[in-house]
N, C-alpha and C positions, 0 to 999 in steps of 0.2 A: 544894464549889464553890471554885472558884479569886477571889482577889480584888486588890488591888494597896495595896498602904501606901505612901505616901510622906512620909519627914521632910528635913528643911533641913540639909545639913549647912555645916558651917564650917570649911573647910583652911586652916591658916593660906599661910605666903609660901611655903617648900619643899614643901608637900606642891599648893600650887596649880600651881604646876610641874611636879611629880611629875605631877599628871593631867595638866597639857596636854601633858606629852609622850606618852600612856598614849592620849589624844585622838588625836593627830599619828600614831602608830605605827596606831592601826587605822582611820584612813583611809587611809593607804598603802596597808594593805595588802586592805583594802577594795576600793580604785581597782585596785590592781595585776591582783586576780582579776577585774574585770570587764572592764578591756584585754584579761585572756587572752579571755576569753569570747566577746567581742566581736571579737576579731583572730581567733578560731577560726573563729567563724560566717561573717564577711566572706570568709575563703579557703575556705570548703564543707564544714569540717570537723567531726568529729561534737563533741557538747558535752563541754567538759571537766568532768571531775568534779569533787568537794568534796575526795576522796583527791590526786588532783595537787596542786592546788592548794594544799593542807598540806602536801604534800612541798615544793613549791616555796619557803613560806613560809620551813619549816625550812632548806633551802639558803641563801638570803637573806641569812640572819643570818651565816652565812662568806663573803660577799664584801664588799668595801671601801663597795660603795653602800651595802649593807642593814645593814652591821653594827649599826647603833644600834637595831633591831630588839629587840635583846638586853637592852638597858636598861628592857622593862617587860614585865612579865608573859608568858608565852607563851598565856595560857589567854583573856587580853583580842585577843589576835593570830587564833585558833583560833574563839573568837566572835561577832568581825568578819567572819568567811566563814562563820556560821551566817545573821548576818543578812544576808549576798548571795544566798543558798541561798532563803530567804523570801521576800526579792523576789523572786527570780524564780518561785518557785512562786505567791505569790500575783498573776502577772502571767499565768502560764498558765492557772491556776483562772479569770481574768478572760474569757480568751480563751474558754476552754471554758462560760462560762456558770455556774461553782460561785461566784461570789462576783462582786461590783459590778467592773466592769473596770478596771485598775489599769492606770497610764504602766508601760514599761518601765525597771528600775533604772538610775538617773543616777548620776553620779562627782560625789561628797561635795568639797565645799572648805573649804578653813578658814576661811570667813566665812560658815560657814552659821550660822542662830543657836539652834541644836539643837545639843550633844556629849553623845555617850554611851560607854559602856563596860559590861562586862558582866563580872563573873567570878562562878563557878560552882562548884561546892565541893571540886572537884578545886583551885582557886588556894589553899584553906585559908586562904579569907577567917574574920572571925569578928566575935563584938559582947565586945566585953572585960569585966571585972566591972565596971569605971568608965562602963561607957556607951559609950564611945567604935565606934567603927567601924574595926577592922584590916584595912586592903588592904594586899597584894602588893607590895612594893618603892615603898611610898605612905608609910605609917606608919598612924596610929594618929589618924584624924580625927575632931573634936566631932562629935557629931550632939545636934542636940533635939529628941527624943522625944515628941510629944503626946501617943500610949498608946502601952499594951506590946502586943505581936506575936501575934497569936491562936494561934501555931503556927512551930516554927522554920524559917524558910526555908532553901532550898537555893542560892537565886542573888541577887547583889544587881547591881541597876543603880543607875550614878553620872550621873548627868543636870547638864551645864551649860547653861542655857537664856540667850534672849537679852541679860536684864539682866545677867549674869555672877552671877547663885545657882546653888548646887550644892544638888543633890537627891541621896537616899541612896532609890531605889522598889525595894522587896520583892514580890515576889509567895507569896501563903502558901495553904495548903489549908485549909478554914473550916469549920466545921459551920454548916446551916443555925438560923438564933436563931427556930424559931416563936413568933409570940406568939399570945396566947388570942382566940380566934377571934371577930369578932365580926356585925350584921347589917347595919352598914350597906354602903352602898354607891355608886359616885359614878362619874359621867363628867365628861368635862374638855373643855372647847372652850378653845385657844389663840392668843391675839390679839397683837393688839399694841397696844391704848389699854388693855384687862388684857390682864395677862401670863396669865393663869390665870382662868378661869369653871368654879365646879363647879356641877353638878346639882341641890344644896342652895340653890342662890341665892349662894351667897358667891361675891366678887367680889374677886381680886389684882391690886392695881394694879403693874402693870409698870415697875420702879425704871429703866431705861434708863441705864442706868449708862455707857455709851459716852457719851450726847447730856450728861450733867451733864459728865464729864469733858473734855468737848470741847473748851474756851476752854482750858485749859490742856496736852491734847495739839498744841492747834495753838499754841502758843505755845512749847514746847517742839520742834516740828518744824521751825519758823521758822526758831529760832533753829540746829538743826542744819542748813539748808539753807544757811545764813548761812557756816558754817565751811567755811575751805579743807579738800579731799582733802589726807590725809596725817600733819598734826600730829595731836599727842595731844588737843588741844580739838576735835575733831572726833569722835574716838574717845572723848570723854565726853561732849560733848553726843547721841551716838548711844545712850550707855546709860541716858543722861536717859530720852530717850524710848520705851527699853525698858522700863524700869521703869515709868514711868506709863502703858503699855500691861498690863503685867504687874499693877499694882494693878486697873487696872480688872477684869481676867481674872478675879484672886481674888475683889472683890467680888462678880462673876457668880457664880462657882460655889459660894462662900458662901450664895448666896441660895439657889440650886438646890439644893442639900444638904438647908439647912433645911427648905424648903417639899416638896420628896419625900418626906424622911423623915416628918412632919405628916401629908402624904396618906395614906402607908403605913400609918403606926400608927390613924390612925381610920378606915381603911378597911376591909374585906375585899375586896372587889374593885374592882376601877380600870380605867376601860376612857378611851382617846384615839385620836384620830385621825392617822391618817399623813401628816402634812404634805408637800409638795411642795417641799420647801427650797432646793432647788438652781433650781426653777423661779420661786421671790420670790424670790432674792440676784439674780435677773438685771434684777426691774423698778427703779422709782424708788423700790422703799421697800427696797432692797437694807441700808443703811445701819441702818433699825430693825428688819430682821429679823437681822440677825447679830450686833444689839445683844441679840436675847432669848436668842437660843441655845437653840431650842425642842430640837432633837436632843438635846443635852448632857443637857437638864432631865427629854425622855421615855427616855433611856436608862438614867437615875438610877432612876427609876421602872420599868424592868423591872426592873434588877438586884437592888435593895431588893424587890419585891416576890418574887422568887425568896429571897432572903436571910431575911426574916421571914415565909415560909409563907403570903404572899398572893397572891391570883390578877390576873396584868394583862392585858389583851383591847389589841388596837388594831385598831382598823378599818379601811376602805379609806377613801382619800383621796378616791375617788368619788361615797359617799356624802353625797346631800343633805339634811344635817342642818341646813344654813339652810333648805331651802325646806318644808320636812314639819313639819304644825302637829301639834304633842307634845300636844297636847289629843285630836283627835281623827283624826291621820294621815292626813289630807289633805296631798298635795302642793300648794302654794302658786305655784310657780316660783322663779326667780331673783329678786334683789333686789339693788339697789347698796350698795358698802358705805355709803352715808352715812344709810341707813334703819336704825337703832337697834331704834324698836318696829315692828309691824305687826298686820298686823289677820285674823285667815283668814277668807276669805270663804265658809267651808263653815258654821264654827259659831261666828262672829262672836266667838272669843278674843283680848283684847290682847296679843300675844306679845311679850316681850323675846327682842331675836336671839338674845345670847350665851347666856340660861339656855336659851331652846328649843335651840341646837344643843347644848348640853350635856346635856339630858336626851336629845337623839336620840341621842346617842352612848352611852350608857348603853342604851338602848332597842337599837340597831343588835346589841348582842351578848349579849342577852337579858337583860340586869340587872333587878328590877324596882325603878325609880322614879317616885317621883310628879312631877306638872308641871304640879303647883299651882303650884311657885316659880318655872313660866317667864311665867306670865299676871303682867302690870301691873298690871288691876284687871278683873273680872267682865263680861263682853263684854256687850253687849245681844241681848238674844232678842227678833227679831220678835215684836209681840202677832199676833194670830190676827183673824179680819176682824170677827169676830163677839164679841171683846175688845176693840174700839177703843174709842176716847172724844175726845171736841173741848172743848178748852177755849174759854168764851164769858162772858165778863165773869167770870171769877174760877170761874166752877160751870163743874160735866163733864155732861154731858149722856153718860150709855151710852148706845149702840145698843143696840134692843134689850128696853128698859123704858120704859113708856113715862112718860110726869111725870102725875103726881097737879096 
């Protein structure tokens, strides 16, 4: 299986230059091939190819416009029209139903707050005996290394993102890590007063890491809304509040890391439900659901599960995992979210929501668990008419027997 590493690198002054120009050259040429594209299609004409297209690149570089072309790699030029080729296929694939339908490819600006670059081992990139990172008419850039590389890679991407870090992401071929098999097993119901409900009863309280940061991202926006367009105090208080958007990011997926990897290793199987994410970002809790980053967290959780030899299930969004009593699968109905416990009116168990839909989702794809730990406390069982009893000054009087 394929997988992706990413370390931090650190350019110093020439070589940060170096990229931005390496940046600058394959959006041009980026924008230029999707002009053609787009000025072919509008006059009727049939589509250009990725072969043109190359050719025309290589012209480029001998006329007075494009010369400066020349000043960075040819293989970062070569693919920047790998990835116009991608959008556009994955925009067809859209159209045609093979994949979630994707906009049409847009023309890249140099205020976007994504730069990438791409070379590939025909540039005769390399990693030096020092560590360092050798690109292409770049030099020879720090990187910090938090481990070593499962497998040598073929292609490295240089990622500038919005606060101005540069990223060094590898993608490498992996062997799967089994680990030794074991019996338990868990479903997972995803909230947002907990981030996390498994099956077990255990309860993750949801760090909300957006709403803690909050007073100080808005105080940081403020203050960038405050600066005039143009000067350089603008252009800093801007990466102000990149960064303190970027810290919060890290913490997220910090968490998400952690708490997947945990599920993975004591689980063997792992079953969730397929949230409607795109359908909460649009209500009023739009703001704490993009604070949990439920996709991010159950994607973690297929890939690791694929990774360490364990099995991960995800059900239909459909499924009524609130309303079905995990005791004895009776449908209940619907219920508001402000109802915590409930009571099933088939066989009188106190149910906690989160553990009962957690154990339904376990249940929905045949796991077996128990749901002992979705019951509160031992429901009451009708007595029988012929088991009743009246309390009368302090004594019970049975039905039934008669008094001596």
């Amino acid at each position: 299986m394929q997988l992706r590493y990413s370390f931090r690198l650190y350019p110093n002054g020439p070589q940060r230059s170096a990229l931005a120009r390496a940046f600058g050259c394959a959006r041009v040429v980026y924008n230029d091939a999707l002009r053609t594209r787009e000025d072919a299609r509008a006059a009727g004409l049939p589509f250009v190819s990725s072969a043109v297209l190359s050719t025309a690149v290589t012209a480029a570089k001998s006329t007075p416009q494009r010369a400066w072309l020349a000043e960075v790699s040819a293989v970062v030029l070569q693919q920047s029209l790998r990835d116009l080729d991608t959008a556009y296929r994955n925009f067809f694939d859209g159209l045609k139903g093979k994949r979630p339908r994707m906009g049409a490819p847009r023309f890249k600006s140099r205020k976007d707050s994504r730069h990438t670059v791409r070379f590939t081992a025909n540039a005769r990139w390399k990693i030096t005996p020092g560590g360092d990172l050798s690109l292409p008419k770049i030099g020879d850039v720090r990187v910090k290394w938090s481990r070593a590389l499962p497998s040598a890679p073929s292609t490295v991407t240089v990622v500038k993102d919005a606060s101005g870090r540069y990223f060094a992401s590898f993608v490498v071929e992996t062997d799967p890590e089994i680990l030794p098999a074991m019996d338990n097993v868990v479903g997972i119901d995803l909230g947002l007063t907990h981030f996390a409900v498994l099956s077990d009863g255990t309860k993750i309280d949801s760090p909300r890491f957006l709403r803690r940061a909050e007073k100080k991202l808005k105080r940081a926006q403020r203050d960038l809304s405050r600066k005039a367009k143009g000067p350089a105090n603008r252009v800093k208080a801007r990466i102000k509040v990149a960064r303190a958007h970027a810290r919060t990011a890290d913490a997220r997926r910090e968490f998400h890391h952690r708490l997947s990897t945990k599920i993975i290793r004591e689980n063997q199987s792992v079953a969730v439900e397929d949230l409607a994410v795109k359908g909460l970002a649009r209500t009023r809790m739009a703001k704490s659901v993009h604070d949990a980053g439920w996709s991010a967290f159950v994607t973690m959780l297929e890939y690791k599960a694929a990774k360490f030899g364990r099995t991960f299930h995800r059900i239909a969004r459909f499924e009524p995992t609130s309303q079905v009593c995990s005791v004895c699968g009776v449908k209940d109905g619907p219920k508001p979210l402000g109802i915590r416990v409930w009571t099933c009116t088939a066989c009188g168990a106190v149910l906690d929501r989160d553990i009962n839909a957690a154990v339904n989702v376990a249940k929905a794809v045949g796991l077996a668990v128990t749901a002992c730990r979705a019951r509160v406390r031992p429901g009451r069982v009708p007595a029988q008419r012929g088991e009743a009893g009246t309390h009368r000054d302090g004594q019970m009087a049975v039905v039934g027997i008669p008094s001596l």
